[in-house]
mmCIF file of the N, C-alpha and C atoms, coordinates in Angstrom:
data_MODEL
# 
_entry.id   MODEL 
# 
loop_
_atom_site.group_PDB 
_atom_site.id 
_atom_site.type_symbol 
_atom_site.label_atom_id 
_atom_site.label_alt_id 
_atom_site.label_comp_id 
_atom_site.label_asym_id 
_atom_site.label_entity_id 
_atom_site.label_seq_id 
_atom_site.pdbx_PDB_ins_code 
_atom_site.Cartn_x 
_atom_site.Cartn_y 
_atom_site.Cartn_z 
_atom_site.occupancy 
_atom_site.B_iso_or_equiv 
_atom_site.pdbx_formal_charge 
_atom_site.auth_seq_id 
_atom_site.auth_comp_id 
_atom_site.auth_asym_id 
_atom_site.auth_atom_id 
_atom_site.pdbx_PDB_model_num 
ATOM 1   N N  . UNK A 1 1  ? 63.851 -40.310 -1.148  1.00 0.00 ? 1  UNK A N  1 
ATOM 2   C CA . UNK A 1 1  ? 63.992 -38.947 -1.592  1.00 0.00 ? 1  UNK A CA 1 
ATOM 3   C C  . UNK A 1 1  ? 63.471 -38.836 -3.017  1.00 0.00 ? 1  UNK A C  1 
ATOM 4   N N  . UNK A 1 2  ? 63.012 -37.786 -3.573  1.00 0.00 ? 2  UNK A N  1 
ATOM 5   C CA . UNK A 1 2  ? 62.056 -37.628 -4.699  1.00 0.00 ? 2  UNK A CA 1 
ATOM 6   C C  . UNK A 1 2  ? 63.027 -36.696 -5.171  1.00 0.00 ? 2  UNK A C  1 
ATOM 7   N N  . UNK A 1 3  ? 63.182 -36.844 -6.291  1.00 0.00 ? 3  UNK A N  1 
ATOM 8   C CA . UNK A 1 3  ? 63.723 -35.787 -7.589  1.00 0.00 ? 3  UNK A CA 1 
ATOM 9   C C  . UNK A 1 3  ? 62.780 -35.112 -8.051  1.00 0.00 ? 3  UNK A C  1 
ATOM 10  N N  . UNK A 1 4  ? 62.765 -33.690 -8.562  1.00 0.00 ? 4  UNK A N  1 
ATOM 11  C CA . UNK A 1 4  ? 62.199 -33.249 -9.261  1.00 0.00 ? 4  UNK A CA 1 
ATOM 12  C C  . UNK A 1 4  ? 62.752 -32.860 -10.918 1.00 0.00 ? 4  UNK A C  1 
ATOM 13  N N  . UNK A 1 5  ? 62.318 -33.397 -11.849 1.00 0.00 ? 5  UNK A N  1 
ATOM 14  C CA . UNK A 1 5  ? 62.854 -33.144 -13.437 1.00 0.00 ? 5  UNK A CA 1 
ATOM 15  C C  . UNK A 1 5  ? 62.440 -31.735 -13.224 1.00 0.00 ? 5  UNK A C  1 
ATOM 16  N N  . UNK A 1 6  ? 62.928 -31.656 -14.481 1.00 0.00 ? 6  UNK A N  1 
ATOM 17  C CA . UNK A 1 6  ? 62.787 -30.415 -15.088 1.00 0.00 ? 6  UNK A CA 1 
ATOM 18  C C  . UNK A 1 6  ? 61.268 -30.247 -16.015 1.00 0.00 ? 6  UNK A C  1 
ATOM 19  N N  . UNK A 1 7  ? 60.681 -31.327 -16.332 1.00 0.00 ? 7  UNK A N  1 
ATOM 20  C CA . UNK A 1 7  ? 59.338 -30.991 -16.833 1.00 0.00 ? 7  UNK A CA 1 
ATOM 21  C C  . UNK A 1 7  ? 58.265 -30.372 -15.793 1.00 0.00 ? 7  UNK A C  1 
ATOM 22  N N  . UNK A 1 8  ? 59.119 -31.078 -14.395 1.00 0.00 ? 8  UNK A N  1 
ATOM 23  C CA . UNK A 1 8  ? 57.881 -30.930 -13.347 1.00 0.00 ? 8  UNK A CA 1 
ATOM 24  C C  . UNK A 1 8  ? 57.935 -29.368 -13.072 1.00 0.00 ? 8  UNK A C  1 
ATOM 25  N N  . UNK A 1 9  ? 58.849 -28.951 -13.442 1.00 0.00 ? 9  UNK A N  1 
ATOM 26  C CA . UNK A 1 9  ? 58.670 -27.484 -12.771 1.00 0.00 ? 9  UNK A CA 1 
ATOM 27  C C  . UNK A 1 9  ? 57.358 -26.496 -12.699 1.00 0.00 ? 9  UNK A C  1 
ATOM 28  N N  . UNK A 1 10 ? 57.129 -25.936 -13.895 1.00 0.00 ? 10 UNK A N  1 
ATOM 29  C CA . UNK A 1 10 ? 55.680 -25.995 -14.269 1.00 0.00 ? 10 UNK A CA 1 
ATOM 30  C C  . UNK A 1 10 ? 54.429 -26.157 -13.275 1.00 0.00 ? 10 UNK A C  1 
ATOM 31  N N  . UNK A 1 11 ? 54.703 -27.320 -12.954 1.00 0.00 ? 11 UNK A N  1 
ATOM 32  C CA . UNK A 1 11 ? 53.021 -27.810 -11.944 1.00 0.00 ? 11 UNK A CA 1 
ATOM 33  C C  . UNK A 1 11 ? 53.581 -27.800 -10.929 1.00 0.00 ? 11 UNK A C  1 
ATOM 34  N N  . UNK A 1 12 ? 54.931 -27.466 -10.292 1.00 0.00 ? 12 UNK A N  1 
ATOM 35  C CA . UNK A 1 12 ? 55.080 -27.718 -8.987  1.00 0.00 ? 12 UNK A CA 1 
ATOM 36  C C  . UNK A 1 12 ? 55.163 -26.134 -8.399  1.00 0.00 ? 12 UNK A C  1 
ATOM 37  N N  . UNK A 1 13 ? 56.000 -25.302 -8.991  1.00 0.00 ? 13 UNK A N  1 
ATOM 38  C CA . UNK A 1 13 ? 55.997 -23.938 -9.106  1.00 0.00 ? 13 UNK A CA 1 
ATOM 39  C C  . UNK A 1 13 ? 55.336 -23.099 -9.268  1.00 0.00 ? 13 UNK A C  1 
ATOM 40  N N  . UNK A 1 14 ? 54.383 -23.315 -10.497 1.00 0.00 ? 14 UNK A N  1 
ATOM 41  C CA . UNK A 1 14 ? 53.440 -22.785 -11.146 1.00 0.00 ? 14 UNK A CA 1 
ATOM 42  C C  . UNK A 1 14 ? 53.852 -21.492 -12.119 1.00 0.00 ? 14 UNK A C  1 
ATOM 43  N N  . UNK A 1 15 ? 53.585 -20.827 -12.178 1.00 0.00 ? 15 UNK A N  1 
ATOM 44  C CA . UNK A 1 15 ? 53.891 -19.722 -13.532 1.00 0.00 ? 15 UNK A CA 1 
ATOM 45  C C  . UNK A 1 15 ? 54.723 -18.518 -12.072 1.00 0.00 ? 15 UNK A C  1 
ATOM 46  N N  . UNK A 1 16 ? 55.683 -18.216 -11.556 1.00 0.00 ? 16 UNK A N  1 
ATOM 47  C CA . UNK A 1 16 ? 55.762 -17.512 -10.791 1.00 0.00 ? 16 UNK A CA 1 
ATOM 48  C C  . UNK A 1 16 ? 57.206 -17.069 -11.223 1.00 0.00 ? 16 UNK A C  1 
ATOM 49  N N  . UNK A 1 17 ? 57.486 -15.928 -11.958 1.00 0.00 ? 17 UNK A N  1 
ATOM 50  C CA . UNK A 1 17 ? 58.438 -16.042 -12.821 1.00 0.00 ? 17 UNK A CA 1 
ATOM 51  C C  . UNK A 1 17 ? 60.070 -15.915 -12.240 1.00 0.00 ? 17 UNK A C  1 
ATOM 52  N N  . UNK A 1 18 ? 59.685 -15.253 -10.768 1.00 0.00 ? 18 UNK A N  1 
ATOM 53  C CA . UNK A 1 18 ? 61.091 -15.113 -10.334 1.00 0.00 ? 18 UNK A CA 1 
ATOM 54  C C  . UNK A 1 18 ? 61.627 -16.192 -9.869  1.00 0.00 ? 18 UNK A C  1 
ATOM 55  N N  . UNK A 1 19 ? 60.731 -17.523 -9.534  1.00 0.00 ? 19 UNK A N  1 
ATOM 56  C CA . UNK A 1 19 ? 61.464 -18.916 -9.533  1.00 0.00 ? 19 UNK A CA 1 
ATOM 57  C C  . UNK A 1 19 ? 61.882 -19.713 -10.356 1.00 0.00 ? 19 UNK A C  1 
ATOM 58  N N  . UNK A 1 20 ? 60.692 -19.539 -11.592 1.00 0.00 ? 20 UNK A N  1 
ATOM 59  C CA . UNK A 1 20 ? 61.218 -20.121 -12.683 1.00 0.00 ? 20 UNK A CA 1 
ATOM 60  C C  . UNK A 1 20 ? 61.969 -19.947 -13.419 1.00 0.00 ? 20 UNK A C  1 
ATOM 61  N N  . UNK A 1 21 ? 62.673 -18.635 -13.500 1.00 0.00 ? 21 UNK A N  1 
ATOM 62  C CA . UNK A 1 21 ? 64.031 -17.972 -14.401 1.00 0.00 ? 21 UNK A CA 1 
ATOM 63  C C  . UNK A 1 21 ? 64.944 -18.727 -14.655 1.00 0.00 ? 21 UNK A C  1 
ATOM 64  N N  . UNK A 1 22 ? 65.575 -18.599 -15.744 1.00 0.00 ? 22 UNK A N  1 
ATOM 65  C CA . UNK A 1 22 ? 66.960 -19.061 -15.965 1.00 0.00 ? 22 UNK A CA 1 
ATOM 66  C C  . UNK A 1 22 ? 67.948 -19.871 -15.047 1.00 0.00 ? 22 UNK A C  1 
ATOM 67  N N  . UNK A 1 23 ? 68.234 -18.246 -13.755 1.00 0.00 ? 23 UNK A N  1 
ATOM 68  C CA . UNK A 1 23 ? 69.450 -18.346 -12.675 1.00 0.00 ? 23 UNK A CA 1 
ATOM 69  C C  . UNK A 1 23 ? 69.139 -19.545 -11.763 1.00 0.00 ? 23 UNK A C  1 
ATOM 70  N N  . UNK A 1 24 ? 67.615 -19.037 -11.124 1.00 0.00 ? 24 UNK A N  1 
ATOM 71  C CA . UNK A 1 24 ? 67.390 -20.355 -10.425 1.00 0.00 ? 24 UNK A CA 1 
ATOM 72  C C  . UNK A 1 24 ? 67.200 -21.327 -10.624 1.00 0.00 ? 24 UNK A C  1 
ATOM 73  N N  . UNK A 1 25 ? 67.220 -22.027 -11.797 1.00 0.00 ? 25 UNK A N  1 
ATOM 74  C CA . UNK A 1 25 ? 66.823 -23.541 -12.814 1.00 0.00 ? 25 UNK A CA 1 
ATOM 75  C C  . UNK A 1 25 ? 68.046 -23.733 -12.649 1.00 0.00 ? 25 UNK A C  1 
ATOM 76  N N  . UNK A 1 26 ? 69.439 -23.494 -12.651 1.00 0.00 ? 26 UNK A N  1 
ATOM 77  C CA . UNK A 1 26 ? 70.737 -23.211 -12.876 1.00 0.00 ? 26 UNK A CA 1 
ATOM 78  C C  . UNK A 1 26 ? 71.059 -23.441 -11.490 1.00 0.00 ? 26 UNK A C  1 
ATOM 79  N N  . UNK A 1 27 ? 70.537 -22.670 -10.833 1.00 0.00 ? 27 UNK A N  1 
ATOM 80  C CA . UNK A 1 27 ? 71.044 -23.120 -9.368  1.00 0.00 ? 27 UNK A CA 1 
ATOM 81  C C  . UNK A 1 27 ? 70.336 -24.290 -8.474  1.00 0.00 ? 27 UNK A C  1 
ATOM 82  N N  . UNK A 1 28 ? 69.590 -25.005 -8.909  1.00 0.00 ? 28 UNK A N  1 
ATOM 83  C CA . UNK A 1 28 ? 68.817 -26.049 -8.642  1.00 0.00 ? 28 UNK A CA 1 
ATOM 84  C C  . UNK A 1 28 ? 69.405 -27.254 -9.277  1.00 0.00 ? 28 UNK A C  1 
ATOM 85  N N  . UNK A 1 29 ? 69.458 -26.868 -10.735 1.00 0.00 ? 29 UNK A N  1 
ATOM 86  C CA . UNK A 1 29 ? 70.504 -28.115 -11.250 1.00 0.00 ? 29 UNK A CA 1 
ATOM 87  C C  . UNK A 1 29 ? 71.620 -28.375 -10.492 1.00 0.00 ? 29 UNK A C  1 
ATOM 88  N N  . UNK A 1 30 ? 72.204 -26.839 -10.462 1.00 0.00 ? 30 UNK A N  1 
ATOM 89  C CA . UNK A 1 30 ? 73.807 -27.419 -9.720  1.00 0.00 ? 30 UNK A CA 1 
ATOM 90  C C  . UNK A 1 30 ? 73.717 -27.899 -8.343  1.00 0.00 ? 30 UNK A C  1 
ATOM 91  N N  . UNK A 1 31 ? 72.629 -28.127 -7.853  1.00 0.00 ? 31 UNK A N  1 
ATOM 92  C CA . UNK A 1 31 ? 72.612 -28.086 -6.134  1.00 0.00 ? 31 UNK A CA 1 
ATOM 93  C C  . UNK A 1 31 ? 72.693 -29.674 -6.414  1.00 0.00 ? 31 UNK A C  1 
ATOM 94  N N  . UNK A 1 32 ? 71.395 -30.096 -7.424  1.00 0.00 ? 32 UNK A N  1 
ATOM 95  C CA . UNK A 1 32 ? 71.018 -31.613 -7.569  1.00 0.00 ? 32 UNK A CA 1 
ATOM 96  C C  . UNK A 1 32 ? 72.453 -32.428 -8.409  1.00 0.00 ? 32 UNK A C  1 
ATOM 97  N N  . UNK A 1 33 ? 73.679 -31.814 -8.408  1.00 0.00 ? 33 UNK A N  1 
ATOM 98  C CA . UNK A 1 33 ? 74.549 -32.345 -8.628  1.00 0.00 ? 33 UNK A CA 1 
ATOM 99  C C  . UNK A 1 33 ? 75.577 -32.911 -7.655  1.00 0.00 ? 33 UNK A C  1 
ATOM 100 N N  . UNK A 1 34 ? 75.563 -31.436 -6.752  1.00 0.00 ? 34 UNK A N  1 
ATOM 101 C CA . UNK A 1 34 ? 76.085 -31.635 -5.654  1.00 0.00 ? 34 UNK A CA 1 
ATOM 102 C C  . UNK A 1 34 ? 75.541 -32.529 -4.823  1.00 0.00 ? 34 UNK A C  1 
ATOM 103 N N  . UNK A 1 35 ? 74.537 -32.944 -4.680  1.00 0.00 ? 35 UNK A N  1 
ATOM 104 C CA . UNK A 1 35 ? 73.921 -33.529 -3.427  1.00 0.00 ? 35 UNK A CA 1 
ATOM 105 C C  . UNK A 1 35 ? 74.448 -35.368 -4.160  1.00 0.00 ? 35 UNK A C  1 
ATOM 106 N N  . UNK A 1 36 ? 73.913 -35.314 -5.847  1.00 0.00 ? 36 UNK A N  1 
ATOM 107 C CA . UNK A 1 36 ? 74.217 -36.898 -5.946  1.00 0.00 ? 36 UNK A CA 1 
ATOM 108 C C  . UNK A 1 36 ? 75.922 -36.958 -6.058  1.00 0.00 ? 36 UNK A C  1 
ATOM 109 N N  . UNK A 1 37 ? 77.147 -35.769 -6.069  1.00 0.00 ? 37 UNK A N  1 
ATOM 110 C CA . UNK A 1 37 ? 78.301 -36.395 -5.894  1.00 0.00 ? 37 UNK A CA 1 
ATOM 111 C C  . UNK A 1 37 ? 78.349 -36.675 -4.726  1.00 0.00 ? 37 UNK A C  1 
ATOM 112 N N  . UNK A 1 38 ? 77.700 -35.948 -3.402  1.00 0.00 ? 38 UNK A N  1 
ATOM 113 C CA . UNK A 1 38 ? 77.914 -36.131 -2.141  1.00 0.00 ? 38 UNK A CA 1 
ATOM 114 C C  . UNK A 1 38 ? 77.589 -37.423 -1.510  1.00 0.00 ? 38 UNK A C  1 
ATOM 115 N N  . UNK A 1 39 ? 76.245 -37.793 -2.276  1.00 0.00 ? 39 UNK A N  1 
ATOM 116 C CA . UNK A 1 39 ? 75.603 -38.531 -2.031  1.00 0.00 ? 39 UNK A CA 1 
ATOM 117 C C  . UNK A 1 39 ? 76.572 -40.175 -2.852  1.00 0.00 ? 39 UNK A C  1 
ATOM 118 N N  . UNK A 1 40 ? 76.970 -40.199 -3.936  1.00 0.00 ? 40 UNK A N  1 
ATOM 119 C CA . UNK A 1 40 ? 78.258 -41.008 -3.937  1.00 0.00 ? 40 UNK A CA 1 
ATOM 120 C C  . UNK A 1 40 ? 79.169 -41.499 -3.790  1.00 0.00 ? 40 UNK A C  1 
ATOM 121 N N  . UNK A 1 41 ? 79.786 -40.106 -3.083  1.00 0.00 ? 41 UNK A N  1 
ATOM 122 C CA . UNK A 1 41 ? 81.063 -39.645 -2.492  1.00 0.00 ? 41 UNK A CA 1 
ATOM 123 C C  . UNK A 1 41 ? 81.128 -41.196 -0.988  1.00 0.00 ? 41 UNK A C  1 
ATOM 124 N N  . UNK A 1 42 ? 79.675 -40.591 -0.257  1.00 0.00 ? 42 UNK A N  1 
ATOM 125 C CA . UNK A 1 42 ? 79.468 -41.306 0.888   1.00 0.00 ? 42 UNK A CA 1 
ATOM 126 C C  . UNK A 1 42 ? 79.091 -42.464 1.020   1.00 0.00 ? 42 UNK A C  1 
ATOM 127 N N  . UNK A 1 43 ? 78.585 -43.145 -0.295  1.00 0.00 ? 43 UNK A N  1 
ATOM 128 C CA . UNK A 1 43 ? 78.186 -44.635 -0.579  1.00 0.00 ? 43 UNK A CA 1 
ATOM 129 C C  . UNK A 1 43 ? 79.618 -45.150 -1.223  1.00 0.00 ? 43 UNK A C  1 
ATOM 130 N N  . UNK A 1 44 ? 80.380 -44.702 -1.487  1.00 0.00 ? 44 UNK A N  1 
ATOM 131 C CA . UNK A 1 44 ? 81.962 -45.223 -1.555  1.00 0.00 ? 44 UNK A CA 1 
ATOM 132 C C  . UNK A 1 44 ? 82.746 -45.490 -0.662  1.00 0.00 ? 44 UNK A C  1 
ATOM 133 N N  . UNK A 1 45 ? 82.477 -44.529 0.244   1.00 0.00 ? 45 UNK A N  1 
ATOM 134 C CA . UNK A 1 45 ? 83.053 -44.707 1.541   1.00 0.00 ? 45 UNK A CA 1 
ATOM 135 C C  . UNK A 1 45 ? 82.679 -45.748 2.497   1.00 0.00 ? 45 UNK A C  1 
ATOM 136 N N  . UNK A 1 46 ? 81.176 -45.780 2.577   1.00 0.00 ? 46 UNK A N  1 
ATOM 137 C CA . UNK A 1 46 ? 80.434 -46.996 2.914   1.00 0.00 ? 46 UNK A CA 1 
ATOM 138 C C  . UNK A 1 46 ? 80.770 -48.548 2.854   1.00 0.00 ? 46 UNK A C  1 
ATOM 139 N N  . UNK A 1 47 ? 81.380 -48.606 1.276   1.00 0.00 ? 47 UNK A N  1 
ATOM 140 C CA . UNK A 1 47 ? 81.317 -49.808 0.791   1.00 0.00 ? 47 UNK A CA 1 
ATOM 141 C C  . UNK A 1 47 ? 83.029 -49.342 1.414   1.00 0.00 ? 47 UNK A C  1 
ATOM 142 N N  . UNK A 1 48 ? 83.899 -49.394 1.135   1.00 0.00 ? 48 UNK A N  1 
ATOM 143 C CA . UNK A 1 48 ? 85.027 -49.458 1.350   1.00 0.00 ? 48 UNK A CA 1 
ATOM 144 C C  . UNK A 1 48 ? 85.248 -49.931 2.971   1.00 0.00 ? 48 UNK A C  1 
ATOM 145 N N  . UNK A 1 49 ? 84.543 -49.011 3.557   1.00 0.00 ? 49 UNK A N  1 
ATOM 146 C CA . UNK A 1 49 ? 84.074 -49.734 5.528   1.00 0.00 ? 49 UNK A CA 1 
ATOM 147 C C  . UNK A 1 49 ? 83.984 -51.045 5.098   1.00 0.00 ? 49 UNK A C  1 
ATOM 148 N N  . UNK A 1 50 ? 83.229 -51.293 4.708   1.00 0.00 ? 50 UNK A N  1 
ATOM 149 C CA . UNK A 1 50 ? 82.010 -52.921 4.182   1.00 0.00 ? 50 UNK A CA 1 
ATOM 150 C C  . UNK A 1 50 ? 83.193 -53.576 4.250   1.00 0.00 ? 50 UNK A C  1 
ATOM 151 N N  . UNK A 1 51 ? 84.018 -53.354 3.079   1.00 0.00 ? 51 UNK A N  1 
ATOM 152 C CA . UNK A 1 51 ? 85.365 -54.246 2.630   1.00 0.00 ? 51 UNK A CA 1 
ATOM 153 C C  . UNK A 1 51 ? 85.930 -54.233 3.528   1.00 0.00 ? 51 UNK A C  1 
ATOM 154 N N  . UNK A 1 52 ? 86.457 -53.179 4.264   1.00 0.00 ? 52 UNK A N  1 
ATOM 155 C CA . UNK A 1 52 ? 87.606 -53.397 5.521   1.00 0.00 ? 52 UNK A CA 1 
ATOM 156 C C  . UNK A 1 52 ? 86.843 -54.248 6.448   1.00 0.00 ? 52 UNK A C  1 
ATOM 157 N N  . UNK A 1 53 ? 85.673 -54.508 6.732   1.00 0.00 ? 53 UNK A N  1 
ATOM 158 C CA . UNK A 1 53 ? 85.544 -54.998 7.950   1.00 0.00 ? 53 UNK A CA 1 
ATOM 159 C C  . UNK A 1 53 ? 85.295 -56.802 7.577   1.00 0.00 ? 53 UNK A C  1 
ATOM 160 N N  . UNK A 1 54 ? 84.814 -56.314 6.258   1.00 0.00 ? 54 UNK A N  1 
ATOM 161 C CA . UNK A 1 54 ? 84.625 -58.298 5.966   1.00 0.00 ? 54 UNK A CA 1 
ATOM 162 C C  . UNK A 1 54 ? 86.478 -58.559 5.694   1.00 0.00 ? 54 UNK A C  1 
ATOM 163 N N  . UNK A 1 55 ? 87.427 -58.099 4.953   1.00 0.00 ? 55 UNK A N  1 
ATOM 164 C CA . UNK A 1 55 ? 88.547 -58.545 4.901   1.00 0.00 ? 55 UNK A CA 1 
ATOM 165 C C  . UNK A 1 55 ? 89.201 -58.850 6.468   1.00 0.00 ? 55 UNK A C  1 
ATOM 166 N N  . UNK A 1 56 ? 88.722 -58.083 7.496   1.00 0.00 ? 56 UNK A N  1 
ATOM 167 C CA . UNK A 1 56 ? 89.295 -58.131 8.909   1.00 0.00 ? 56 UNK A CA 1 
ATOM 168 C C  . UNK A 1 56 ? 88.665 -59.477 9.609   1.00 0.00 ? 56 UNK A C  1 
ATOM 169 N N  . UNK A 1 57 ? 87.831 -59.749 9.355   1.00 0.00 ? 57 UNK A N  1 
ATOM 170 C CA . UNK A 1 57 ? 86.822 -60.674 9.443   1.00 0.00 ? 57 UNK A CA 1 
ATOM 171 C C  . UNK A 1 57 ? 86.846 -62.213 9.338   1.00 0.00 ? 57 UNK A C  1 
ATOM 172 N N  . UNK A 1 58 ? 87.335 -62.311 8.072   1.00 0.00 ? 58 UNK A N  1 
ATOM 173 C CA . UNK A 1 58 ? 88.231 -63.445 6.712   1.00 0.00 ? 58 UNK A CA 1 
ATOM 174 C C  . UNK A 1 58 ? 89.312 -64.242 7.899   1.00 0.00 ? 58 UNK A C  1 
ATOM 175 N N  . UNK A 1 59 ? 90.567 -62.578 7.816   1.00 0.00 ? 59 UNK A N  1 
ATOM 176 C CA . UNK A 1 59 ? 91.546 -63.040 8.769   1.00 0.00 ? 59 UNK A CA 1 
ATOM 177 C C  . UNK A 1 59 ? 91.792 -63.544 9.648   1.00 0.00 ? 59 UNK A C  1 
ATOM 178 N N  . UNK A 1 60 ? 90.623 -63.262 10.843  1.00 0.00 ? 60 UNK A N  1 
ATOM 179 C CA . UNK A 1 60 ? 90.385 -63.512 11.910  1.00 0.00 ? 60 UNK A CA 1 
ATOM 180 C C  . UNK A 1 60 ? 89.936 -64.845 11.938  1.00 0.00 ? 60 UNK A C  1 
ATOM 181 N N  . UNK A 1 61 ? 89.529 -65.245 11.331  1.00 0.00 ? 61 UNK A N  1 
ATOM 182 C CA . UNK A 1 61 ? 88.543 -66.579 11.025  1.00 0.00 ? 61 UNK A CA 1 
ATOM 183 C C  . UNK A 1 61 ? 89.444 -67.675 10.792  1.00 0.00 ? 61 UNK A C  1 
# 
């Protein structure tokens, strides 16, 4: 997955002013926040599986 900064806006957008405004820079940031807590949220959870299944694992052994 590719990020886009905030320098890139510019060349990816181009001069088109009702995208580039304020609100929507604002609502793009906050989206790209949401997606990497989500995106954390679910690689925690991941690893915690990981652990339960190697500790179940250990025991068994």
């Amino acid at each position: 997955m590719c990020a886009v900064v905030p320098c890139q806006w510019r060349r990816i957008i181009g001069s088109y002013s009702d995208v580039t405004s304020t609100k929507y820079k604002k609502l793009f940031v906050r989206s790209l926040f949401k997606l990497n807590a989500y995106l954390s949220r679910e690689l925690s959870v991941k690893c915690a599986i990981s652990r339960a299944k190697l500790a179940t694992c250990d025991q068994s052994v």
